[in-house]
KOLMI-546253 format. One line per field, with one value per residue (C-alpha): residue in one letter; z negated, x negated, y. Coordinates in Angstrom, 2 decimals. Layout:
BEGIN
res <- A, ...
w <- Z, ...
u <- X, ...
v <- Y, ...
This chain:
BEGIN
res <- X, X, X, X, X, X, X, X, X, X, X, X, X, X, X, X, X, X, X, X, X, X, X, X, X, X, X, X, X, X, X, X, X, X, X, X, X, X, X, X, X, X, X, X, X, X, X, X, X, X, X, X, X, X, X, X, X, X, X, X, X, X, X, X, X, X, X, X, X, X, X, X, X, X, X, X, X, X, X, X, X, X, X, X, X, X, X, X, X, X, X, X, X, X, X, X, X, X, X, X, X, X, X, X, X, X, X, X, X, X, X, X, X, X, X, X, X, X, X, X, X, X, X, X, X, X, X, X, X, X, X, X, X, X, X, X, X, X, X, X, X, X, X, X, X, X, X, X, X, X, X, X, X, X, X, X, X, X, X, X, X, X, X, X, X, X, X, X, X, X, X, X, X, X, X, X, X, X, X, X, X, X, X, X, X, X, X, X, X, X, X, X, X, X, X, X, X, X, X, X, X, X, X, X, X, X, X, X, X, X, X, X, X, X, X, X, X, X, X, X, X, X, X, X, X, X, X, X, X, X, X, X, X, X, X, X, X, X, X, X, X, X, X, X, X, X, X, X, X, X, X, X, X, X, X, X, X, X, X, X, X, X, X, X, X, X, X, X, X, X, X, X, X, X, X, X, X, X, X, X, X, X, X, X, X, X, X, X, X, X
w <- -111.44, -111.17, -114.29, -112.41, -115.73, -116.34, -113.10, -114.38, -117.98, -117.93, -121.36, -121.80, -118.60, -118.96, -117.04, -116.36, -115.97, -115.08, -115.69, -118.98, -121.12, -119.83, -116.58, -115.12, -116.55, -120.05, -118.73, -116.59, -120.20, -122.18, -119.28, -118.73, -122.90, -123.43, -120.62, -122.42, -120.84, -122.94, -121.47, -120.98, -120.68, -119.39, -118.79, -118.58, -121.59, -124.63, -127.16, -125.24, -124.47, -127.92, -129.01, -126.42, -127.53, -131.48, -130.31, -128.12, -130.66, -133.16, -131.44, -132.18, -128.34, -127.73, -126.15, -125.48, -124.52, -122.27, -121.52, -117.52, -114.87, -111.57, -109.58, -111.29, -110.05, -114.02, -115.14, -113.26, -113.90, -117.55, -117.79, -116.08, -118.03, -121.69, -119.91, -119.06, -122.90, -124.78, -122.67, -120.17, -117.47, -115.32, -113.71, -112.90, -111.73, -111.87, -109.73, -111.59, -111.77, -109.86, -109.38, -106.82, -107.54, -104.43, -106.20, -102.98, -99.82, -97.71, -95.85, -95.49, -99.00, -100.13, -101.43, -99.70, -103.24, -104.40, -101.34, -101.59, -105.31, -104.81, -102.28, -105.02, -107.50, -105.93, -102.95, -103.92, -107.51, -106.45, -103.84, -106.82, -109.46, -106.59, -106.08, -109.12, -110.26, -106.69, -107.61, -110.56, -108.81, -106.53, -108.33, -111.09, -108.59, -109.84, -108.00, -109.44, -108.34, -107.69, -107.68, -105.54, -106.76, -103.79, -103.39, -100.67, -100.24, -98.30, -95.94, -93.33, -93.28, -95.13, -94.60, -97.67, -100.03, -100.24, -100.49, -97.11, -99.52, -101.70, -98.40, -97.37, -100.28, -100.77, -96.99, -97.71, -100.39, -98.36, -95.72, -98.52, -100.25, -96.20, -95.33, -99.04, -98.46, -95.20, -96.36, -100.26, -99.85, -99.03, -101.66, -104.16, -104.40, -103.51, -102.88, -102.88, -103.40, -105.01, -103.69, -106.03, -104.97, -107.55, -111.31, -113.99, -114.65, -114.30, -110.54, -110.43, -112.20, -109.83, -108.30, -111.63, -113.15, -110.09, -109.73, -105.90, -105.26, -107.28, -105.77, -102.67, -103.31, -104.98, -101.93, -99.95, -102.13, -101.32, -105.05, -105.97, -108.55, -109.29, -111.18, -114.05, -115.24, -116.49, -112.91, -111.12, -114.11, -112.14, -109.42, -111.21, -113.65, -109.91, -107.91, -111.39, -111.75, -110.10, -108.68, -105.87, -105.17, -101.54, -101.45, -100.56, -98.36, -98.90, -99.71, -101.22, -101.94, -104.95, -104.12, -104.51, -100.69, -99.98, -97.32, -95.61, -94.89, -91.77, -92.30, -96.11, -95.24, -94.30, -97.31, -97.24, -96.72, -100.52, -101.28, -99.00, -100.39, -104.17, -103.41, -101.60, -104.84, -107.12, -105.79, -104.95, -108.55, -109.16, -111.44, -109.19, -111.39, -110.72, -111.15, -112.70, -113.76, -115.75
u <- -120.38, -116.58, -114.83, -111.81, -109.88, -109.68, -108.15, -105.36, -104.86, -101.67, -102.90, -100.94, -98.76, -95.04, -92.84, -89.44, -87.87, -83.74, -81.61, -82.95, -80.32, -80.79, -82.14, -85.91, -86.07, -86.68, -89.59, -91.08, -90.98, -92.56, -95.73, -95.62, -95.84, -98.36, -101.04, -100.82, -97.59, -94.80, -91.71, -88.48, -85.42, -82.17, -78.95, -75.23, -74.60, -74.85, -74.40, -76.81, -79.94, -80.21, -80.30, -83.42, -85.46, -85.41, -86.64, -89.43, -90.00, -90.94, -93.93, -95.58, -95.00, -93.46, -90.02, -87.21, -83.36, -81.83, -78.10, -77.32, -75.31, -78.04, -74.62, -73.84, -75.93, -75.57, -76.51, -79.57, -80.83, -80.48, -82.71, -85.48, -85.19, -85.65, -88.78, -90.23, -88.32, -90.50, -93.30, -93.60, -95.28, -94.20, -96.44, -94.60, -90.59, -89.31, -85.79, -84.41, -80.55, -78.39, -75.51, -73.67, -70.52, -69.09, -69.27, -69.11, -70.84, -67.50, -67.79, -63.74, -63.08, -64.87, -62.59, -63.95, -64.28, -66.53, -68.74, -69.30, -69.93, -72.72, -74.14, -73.65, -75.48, -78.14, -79.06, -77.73, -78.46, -82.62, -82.24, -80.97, -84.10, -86.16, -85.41, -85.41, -88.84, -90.41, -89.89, -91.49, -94.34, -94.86, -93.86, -97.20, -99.61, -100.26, -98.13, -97.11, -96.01, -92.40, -91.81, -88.08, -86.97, -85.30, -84.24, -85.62, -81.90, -82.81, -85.52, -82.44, -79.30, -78.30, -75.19, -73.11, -75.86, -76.36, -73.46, -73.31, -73.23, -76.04, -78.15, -77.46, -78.04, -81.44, -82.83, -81.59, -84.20, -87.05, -86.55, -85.83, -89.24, -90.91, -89.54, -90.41, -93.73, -94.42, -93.22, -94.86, -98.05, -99.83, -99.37, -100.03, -96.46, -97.18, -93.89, -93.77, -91.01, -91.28, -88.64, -88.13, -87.01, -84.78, -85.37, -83.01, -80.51, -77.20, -77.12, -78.70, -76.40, -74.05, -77.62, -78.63, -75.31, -74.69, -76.82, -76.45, -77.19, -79.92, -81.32, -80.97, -82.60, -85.59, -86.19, -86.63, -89.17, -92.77, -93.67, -90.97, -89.29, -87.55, -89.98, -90.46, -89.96, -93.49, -94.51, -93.33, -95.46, -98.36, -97.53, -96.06, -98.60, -101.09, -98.38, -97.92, -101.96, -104.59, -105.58, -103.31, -104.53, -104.24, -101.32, -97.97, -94.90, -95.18, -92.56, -93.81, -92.17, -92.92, -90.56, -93.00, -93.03, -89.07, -89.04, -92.16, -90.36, -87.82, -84.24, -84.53, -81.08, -79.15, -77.04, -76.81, -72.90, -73.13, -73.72, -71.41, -68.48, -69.65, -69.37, -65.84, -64.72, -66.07, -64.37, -60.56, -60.66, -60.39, -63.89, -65.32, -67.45, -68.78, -72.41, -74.53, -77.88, -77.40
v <- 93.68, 94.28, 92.33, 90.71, 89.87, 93.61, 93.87, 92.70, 94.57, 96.57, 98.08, 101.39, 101.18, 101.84, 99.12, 99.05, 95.73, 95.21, 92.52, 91.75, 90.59, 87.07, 85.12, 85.78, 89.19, 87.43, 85.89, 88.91, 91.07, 88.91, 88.15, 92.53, 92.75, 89.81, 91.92, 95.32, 96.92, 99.11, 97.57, 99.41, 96.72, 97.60, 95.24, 96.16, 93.65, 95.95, 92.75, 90.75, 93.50, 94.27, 90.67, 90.54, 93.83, 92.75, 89.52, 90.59, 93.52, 90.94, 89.84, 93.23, 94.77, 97.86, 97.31, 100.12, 98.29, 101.30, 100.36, 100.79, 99.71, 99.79, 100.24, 103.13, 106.69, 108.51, 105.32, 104.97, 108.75, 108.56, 105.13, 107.10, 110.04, 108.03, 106.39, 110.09, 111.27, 108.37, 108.05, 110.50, 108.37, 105.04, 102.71, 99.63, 98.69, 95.21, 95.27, 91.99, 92.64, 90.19, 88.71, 86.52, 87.22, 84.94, 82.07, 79.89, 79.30, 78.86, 82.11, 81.74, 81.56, 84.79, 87.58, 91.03, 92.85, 89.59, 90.27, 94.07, 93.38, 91.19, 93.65, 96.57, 95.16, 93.41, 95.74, 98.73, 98.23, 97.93, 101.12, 103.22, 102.22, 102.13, 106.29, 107.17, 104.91, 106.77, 110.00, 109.93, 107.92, 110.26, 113.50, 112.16, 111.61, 108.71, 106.29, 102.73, 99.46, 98.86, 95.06, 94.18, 90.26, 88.87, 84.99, 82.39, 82.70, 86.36, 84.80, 83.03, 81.37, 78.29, 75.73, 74.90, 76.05, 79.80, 82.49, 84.69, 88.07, 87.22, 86.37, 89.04, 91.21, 89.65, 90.06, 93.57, 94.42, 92.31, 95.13, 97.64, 96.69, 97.38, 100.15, 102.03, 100.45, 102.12, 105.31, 105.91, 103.67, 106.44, 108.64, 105.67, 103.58, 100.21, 98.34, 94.73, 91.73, 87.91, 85.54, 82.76, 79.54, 77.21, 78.09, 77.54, 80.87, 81.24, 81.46, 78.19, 76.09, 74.89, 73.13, 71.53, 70.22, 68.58, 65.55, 64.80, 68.55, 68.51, 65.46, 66.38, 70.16, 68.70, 66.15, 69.34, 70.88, 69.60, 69.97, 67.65, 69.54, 72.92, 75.98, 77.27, 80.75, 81.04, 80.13, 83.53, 85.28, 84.66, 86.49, 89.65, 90.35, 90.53, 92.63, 95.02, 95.24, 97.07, 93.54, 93.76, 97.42, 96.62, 94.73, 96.53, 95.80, 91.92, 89.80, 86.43, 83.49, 81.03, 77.98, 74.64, 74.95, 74.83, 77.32, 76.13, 73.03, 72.44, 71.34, 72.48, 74.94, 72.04, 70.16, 66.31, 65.34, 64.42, 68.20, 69.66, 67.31, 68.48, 72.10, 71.00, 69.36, 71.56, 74.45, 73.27, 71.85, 75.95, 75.14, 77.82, 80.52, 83.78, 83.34, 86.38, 86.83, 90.94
């Protein structure tokens, strides 16, 4: 009889996870090292990845901090090569890194160099770990799992809520995460994406420092409330395991039920005013994740 708990072991895989010097990619690290899986982290905050690896490390996991920039192409290509240096195999890819570096959802306000930044990193950032993870997928004959983190935010438009370049950005890498799925499936690279809804990180708290916005976000979530990091574990530890061997090209979205529901884009007049305020008191912030 088929043992479905093993189905999930990631004992002696190799995962790289992005974005880890703060944010989601925390949480994903810990769930990857807690199953089995030797966890490569990389961030472009020197200070703050190594402050994360000596913390993990002291839980008696193997974790390796790797310094890169997704944006930048050396940067990329020298990650993978430690992985294949130390361990000389990789199994699982967590595209985490993002950043939204609009810091508004007033189309008109948006600076063009905030815009294409936001695309770089988040978009462009996953397309460049997502080559260089595939080729050495595909080159082993082994395949892996690469696992694209996207944003309800990518799944349609939103009034006064959402940043037009980090929409964008994020239903970029849904149709990234398709399009690698239809071509490497079959030669064992299963590509998949998980759009979280509103969790607390950096990019979330303009939402939970404002009390009417936060109000009115949670009245549009049919579980009432906003998640918790621990709850996208779930759904990782299946799409990074040989439980979801038949699972690839998905995009699924853990968001208590927020984009299920209709008229969940459009802000209440109280939010719209807060963003208003908040932004020509110049408290406007560039909001990134790593």
């Amino acid at each position: 009889m088929l043992n479905h708990a093993n189905q999930f072991d990631l004992q002696g895989k190799v995962a790289v996870v992005t974005g880890c010097s703060s944010g989601l990619g925390i949480s994903f690290t810990e769930a990857l090292l807690n199953n089995g899986a030797n966890v490569v982290i990389c961030a472009r905050r020197e200070k703050e990845l190594q402050q994360m690896a000596k913390k993990l490390d002291s839980s008696g996991h193997r974790v390796i901090p790797v310094r890169a920039d997704v944006t930048v192409q050396d940067d990329v290509e020298r990650l993978f090569q430690e992985v294949n240096r130390i361990f000389n195999r990789l199994d699982i890819l967590v595209n985490n890194a993002g950043m939204d570096s609009e810091g508004t959802p007033f189309a008109e306000r948006i600076e063009s160099n905030d815009f294409e930044m936001t695309i770089k990193v988040n978009l462009v950032g996953s397309w460049n770990c997502s080559k260089a993870a595939g080729i050495y997928m595909l080159s082993s004959g082994k395949g892996g799992s690469i696992i694209n983190i996207a944003s309800i935010a990518g799944l349609g438009g939103s009034k006064g809520m959402l940043s037009p370049g980090y929409s964008a950005a994020k239903a970029g890498i849904i149709n990234l995460t398709q399009n690698l799925a239809a071509n490497w499936s079959d030669r064992g690279v299963r590509v998949n994406c998980i759009a979280p809804g509103y969790f607390p990180s950096e990019m979330s708290t303009f939402v939970r420092n404002n009390p009417a916005v936060t109000e009115h976000v949670k009245s549009q979530i049919p579980l009432g409330r906003f998640g918790n990091p621990e709850e996208l574990n779930g759904i990782l530890l299946l799409l990074a395991s040989d439980a979801s061997s038949y699972i690839t090209g998905q995009t699924i979205a853990v968001d208590g039920g927020f984009s299920s529901t209709v008229g969940a884009r459009d802000p209440s007049a109280a939010v719209y005013e807060t963003w208003a305020e908040f932004l020509d008191g110049d408290k406007g912030t560039k909001l990134q994740s790593s």
